[in-house]
Structure formats: structure tokens, C-alpha cells
Chimera marker file (.cmm) of the C-alpha trace (Angstrom):
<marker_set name="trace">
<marker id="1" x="6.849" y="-4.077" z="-20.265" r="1" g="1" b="0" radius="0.5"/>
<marker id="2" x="5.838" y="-3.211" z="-23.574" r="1" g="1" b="0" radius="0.5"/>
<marker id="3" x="1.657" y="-2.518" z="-23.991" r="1" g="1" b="0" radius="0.5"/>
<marker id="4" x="-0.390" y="-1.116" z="-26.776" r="1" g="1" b="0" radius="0.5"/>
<marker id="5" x="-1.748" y="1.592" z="-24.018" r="1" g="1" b="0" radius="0.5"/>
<marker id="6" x="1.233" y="3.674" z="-22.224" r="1" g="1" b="0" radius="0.5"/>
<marker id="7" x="0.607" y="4.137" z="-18.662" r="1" g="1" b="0" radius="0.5"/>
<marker id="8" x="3.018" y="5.880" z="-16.350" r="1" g="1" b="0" radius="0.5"/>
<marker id="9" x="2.442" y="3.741" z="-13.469" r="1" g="1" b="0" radius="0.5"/>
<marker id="10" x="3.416" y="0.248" z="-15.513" r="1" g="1" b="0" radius="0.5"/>
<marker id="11" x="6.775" y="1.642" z="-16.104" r="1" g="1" b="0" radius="0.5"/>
<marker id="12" x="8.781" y="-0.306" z="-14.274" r="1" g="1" b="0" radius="0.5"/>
<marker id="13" x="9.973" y="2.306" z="-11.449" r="1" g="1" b="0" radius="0.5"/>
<marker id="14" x="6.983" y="3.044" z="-10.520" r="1" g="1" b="0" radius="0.5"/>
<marker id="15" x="6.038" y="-0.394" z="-10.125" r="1" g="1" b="0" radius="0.5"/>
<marker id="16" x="8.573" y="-1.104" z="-7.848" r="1" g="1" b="0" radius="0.5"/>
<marker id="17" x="9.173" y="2.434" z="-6.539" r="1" g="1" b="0" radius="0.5"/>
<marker id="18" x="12.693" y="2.769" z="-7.306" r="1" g="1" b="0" radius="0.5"/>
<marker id="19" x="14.863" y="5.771" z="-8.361" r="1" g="1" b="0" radius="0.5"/>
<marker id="20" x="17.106" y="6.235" z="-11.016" r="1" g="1" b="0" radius="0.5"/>
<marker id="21" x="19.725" y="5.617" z="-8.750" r="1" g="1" b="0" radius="0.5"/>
<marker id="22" x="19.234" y="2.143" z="-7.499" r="1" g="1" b="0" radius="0.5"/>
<marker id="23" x="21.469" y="-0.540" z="-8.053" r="1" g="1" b="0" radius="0.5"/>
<marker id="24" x="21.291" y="-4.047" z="-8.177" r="1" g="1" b="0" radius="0.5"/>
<marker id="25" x="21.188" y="-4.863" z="-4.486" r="1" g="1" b="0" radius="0.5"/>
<marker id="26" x="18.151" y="-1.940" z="-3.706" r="1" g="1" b="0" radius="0.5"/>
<marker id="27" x="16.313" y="-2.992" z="-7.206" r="1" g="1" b="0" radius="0.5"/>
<marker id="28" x="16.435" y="-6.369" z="-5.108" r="1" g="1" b="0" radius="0.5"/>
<marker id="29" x="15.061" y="-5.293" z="-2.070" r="1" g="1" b="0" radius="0.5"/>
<marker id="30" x="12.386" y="-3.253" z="-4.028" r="1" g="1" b="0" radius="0.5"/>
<marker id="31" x="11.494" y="-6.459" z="-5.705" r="1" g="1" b="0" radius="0.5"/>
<marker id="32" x="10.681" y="-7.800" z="-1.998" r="1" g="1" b="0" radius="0.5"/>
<marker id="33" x="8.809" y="-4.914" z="-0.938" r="1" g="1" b="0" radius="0.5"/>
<marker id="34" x="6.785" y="-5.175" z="-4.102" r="1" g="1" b="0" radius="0.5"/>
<marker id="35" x="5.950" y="-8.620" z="-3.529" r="1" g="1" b="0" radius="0.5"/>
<marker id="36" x="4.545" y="-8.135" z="0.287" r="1" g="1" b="0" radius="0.5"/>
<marker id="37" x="2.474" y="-5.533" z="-0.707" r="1" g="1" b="0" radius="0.5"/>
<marker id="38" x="0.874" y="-7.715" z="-3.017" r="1" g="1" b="0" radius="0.5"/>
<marker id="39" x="-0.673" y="-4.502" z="-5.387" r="1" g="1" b="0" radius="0.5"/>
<marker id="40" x="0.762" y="-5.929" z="-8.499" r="1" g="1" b="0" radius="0.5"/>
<marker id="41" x="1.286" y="-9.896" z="-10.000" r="1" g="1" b="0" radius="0.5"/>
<marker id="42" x="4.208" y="-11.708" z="-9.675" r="1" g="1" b="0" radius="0.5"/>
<marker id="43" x="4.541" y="-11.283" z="-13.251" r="1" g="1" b="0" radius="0.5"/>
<marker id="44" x="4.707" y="-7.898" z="-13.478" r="1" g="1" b="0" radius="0.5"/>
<marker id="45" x="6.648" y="-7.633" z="-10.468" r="1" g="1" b="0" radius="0.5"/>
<marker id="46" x="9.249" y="-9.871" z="-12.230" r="1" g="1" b="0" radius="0.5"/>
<marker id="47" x="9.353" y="-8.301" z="-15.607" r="1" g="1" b="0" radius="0.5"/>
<marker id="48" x="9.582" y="-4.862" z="-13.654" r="1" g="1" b="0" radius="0.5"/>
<marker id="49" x="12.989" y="-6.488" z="-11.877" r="1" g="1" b="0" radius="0.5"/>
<marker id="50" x="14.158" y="-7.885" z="-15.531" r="1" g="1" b="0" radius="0.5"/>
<marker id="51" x="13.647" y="-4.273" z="-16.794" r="1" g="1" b="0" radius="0.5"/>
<marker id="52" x="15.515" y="-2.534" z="-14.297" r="1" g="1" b="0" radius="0.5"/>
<marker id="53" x="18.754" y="-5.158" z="-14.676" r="1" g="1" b="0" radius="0.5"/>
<marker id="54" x="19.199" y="-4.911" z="-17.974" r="1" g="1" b="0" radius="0.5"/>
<marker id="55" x="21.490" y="-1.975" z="-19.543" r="1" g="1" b="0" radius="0.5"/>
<marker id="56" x="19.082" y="-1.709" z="-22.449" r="1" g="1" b="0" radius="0.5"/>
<marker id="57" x="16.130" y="-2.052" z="-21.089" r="1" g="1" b="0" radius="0.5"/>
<marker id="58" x="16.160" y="0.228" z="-18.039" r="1" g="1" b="0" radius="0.5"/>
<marker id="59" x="17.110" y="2.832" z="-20.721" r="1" g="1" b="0" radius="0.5"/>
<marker id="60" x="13.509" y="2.356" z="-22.134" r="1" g="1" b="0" radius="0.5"/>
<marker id="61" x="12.192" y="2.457" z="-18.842" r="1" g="1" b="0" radius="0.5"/>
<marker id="62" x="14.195" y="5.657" z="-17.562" r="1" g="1" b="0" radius="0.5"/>
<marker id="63" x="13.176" y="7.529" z="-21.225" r="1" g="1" b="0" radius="0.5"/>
<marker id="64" x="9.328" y="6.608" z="-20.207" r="1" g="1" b="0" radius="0.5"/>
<marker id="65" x="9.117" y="7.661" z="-16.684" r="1" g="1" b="0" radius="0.5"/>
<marker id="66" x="9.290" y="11.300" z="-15.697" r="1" g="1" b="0" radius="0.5"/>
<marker id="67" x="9.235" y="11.310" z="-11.577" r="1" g="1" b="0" radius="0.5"/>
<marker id="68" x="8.778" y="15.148" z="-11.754" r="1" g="1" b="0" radius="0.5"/>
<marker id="69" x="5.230" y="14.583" z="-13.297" r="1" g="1" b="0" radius="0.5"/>
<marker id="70" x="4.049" y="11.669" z="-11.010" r="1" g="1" b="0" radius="0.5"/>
<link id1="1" id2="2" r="1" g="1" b="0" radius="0.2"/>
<link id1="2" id2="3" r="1" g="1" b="0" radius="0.2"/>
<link id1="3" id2="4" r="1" g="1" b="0" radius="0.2"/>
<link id1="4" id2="5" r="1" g="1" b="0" radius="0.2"/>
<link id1="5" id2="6" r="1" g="1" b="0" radius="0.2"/>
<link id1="6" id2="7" r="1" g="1" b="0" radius="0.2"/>
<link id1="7" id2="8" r="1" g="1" b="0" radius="0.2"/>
<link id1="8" id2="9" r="1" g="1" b="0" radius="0.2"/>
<link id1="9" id2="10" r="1" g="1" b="0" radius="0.2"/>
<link id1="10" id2="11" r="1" g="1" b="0" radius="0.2"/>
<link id1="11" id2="12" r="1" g="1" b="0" radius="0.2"/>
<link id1="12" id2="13" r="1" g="1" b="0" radius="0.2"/>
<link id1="13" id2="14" r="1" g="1" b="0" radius="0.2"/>
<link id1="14" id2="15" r="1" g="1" b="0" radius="0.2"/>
<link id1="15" id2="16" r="1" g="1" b="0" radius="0.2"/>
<link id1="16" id2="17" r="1" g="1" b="0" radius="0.2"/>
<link id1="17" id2="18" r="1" g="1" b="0" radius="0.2"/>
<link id1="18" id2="19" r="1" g="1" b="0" radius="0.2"/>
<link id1="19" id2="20" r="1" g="1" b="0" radius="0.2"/>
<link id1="20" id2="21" r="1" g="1" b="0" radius="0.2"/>
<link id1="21" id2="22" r="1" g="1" b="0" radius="0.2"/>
<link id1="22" id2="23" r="1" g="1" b="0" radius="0.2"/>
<link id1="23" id2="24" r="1" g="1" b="0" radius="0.2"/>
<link id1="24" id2="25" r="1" g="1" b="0" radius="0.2"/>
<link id1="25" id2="26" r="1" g="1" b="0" radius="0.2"/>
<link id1="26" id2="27" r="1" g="1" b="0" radius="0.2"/>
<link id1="27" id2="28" r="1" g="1" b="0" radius="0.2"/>
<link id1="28" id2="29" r="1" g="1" b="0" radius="0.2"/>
<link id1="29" id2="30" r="1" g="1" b="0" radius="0.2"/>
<link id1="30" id2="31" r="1" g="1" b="0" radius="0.2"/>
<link id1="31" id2="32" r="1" g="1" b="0" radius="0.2"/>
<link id1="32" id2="33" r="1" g="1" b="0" radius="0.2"/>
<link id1="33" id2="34" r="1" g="1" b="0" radius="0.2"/>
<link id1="34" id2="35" r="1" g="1" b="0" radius="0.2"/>
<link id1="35" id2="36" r="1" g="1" b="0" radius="0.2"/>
<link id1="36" id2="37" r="1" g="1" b="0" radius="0.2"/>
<link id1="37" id2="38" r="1" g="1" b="0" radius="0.2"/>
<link id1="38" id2="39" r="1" g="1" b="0" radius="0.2"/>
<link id1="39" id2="40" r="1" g="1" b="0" radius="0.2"/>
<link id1="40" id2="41" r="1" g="1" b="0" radius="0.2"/>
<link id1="41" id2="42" r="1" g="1" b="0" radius="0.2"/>
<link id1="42" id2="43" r="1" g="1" b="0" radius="0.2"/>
<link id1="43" id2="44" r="1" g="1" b="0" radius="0.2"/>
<link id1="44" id2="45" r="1" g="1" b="0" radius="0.2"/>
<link id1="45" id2="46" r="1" g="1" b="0" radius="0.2"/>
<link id1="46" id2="47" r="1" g="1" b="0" radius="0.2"/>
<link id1="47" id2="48" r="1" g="1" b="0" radius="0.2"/>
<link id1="48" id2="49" r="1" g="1" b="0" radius="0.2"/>
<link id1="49" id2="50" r="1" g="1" b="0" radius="0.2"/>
<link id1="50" id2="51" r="1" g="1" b="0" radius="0.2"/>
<link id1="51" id2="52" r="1" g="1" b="0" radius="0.2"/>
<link id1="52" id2="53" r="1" g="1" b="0" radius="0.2"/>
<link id1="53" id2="54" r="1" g="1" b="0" radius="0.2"/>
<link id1="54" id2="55" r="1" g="1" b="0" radius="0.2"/>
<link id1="55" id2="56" r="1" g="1" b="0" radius="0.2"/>
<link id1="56" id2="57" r="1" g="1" b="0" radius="0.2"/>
<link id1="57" id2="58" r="1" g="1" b="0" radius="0.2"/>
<link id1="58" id2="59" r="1" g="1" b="0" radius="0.2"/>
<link id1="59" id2="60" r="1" g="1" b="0" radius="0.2"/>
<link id1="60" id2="61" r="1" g="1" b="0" radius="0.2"/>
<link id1="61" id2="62" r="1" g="1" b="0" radius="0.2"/>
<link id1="62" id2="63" r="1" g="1" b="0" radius="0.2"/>
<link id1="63" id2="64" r="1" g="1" b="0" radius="0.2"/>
<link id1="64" id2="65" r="1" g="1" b="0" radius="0.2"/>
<link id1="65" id2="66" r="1" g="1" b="0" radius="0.2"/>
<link id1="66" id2="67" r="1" g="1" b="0" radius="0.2"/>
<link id1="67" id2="68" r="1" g="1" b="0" radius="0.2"/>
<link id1="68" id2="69" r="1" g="1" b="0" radius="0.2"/>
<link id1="69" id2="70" r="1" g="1" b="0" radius="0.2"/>
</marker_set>
């Protein structure tokens, strides 16, 4: 999830329009929704999931996305 150019909406909540709440089993059912919708690749959409699941990662992600300014 990493890119040269930050972007708010590639952080990985955004992407799969979660909260900082969601656990394993909604991150899941995120992952689905993202998928029908089709807006993003399968890719991204995976990477977003791998983000979210991982302690150290989602930490990253939750530092770079601020809800309250989206």
C-alpha cells in the first residue's frame, strides 16, 4: 500500500470502506462488497484486505487515514 504519491483514498479503509472498528469477519465482507462494485483491481482490493489483517500494518493504515477529513 506503500506509493511515492500519498492519497487518502488508497489507504486501505477507504478502499474498502471500513471503520476502525471492523474485525476480521466485517473486513471480510468488505472485501466482497469491494469486489462487486468493481471500482478498484483485485489487486488493490487484496492488498487493502492484507493491510487491514495484519497488526502492523493496519497501524500504518489507521496513522494515514483521518475519517474526520474525508
Amino acid at each position: 500500500m506503500e506509493s511515492a504519491n500519498f492519497s487518502i483514498f488508497l489507504n486501505a479503509f477507504s478502499i474498502l470502506k471500513a471503520g476502525y472498528a471492523s474485525n476480521h469477519a466485517e473486513i471480510s465482507d468488505l472485501v466482497e462488497d469491494a469486489e462487486f462494485d468493481e471500482h478498484y483491481s483485485q489487486e488493490i482490493i487484496q492488498r487493502s484486505q492484507q493491510a487491514l489483517l495484519s497488526l502492523i500494518a493496519r497501524l500504518d493504515q489507521e496513522l494515514g487515514w483521518l475519517p474526520e477529513l474525508s
